[in-house]
N, C-alpha and C positions, 0 to 999 in steps of 0.2 A: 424537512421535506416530507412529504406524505405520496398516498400511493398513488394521489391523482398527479403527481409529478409537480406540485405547488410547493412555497418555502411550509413547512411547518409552522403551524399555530403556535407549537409550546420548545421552548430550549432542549437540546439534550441534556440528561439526565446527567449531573457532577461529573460523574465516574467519566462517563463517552467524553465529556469535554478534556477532560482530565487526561484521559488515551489521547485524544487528538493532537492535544497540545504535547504529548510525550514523542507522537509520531514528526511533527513537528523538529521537536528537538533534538529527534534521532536523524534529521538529514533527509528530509523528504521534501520533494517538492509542491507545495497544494493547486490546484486546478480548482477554482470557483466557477464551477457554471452557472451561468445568470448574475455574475458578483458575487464577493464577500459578506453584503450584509442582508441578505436572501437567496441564498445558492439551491438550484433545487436539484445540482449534486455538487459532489464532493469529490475529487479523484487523485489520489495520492502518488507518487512514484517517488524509488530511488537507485540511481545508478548503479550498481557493480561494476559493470564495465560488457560481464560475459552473462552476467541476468541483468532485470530490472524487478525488483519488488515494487507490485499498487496494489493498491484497493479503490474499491469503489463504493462511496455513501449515497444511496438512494433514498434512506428515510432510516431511524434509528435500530430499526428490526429488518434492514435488506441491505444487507455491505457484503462484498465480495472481498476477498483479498487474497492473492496469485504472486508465483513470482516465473517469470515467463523469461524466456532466452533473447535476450538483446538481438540476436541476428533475425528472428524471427517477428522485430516490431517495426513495421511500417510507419505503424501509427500508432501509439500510447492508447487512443481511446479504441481500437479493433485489434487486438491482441488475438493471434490466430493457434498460439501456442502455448502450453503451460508447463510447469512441473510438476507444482504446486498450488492448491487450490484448497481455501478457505469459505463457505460462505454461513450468512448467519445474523446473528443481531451485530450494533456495534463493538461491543464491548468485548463479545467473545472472537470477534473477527480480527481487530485490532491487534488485543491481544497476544492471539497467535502469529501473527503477523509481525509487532514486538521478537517472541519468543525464537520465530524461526531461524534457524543455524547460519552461520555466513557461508557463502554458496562452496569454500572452499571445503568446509569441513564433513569427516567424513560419515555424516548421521545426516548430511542435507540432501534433499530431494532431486534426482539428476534425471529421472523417467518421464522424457515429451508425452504427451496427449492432447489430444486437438483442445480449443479452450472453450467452455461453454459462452451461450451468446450472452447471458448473463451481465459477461467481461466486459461485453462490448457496450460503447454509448452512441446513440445515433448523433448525426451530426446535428441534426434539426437539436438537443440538450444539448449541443457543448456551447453557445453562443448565447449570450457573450460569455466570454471567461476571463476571467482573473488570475497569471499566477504569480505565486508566491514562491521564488525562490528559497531558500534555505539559509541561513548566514553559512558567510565562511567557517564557523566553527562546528556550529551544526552539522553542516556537506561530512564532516570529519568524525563527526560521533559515532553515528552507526558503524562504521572501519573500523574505528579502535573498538568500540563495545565489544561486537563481535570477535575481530581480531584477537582482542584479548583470551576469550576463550579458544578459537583456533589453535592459537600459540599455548594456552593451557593442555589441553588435547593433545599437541603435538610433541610435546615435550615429556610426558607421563614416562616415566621409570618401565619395563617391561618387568611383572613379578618370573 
C-alpha cells in the first residue's frame, strides 16, 4: 500500500511479512480491504473478551496498533477509545503489539484516552474486504502465550 492509498508496487520487507504471518498465528483476525491479493489495508483484531487488540496497515511505514476496550467498540474500524497505542513503521508496530501484556497482567495498560482518528478507517477503504478468521488453534495461541506469562507473574515467591 502506499500513501496514495493504492496496493504497493514492492512486497513487504522478509521481516514485516514474517511479523504478519506471526500475528496471524498468535489469533488475530485479518480484514483485507480491497481483497487479499491487493489490499490497500490491512486491519487486524483479537478478542479478550474486556479488550480487543488491532492494528492497522496503511503502507509499510504507517501501522497503528491499540488495544481499545470491547464495550467501547461499535465498530472495529472507528474505535473511539484506547489504552494503548502504538504507531509507526511495520515492524516496530507489530512488534510491540506481539510484546504487549495480556490485559490481565499487572504491567498492562488500563488508562482510557479518546483514540486518534489515525485508528479510524473510513468506510469508503473498508470495501471490499476480505476476512480471515484465525484457525481454531491460532483463536488459542495468544491466551496461552500470554497466559503463560500471567500465571508466571502470578505465581512469583514474595523475597
Amino acid at each position: 500500500m502506499n500513501a496514495n492509498h493504492q496496493p504497493a508496487t514492492t512486497p513487504f520487507a522478509t521481516e514485516v511479512d514474517a511479523l504478519l504471518t506471526a500475528v496471524a498465528r498468535d489469533g488475530f483476525t485479518l480484514r483485507y480491504c480491497n481483497g487479499p491479493r491487493q489490499p490497500t489495508l490491512i486491519v487486524g483484531t483479537y478478542h479478550w473478551g474486556t479488550f480487543v487488540d488491532l492494528f492497522v496497515i496503511r503502507d509499510i511505514d504507517d501501522v497503528i496498533s491499540a488495544r481499545v476496550p470491547a464495550t467501547e467498540v461499535r465498530d472495529i474500524f472507528e474505535a473511539e477509545v484506547m489504552v494503548w497505542l502504538y504507531a509507526g513503521d511495520a515492524e516496530k508496530s507489530l512488534r510491540a503489539l506481539l510484546d504487549l501484556p495480556h490485559p490481565d497482567h499487572p504491567e498492562a495498560p488500563t488508562s482510557r484516552a479518546p483514540a486518534p482518528a489515525a485508528l479510524h478507517v473510513p468506510a469508503a477503504r473498508q470495501s471490499p474486504v476480505t476476512i480471515r478468521p484465525p484457525s481454531e488453534l491460532a483463536a488459542r495461541a495468544r491466551q496461552i502465550r500470554l497466559g503463560a506469562s500471567l500465571l508466571a507473574n502470578t505465581t512469583k515467591i514474595p523475597k
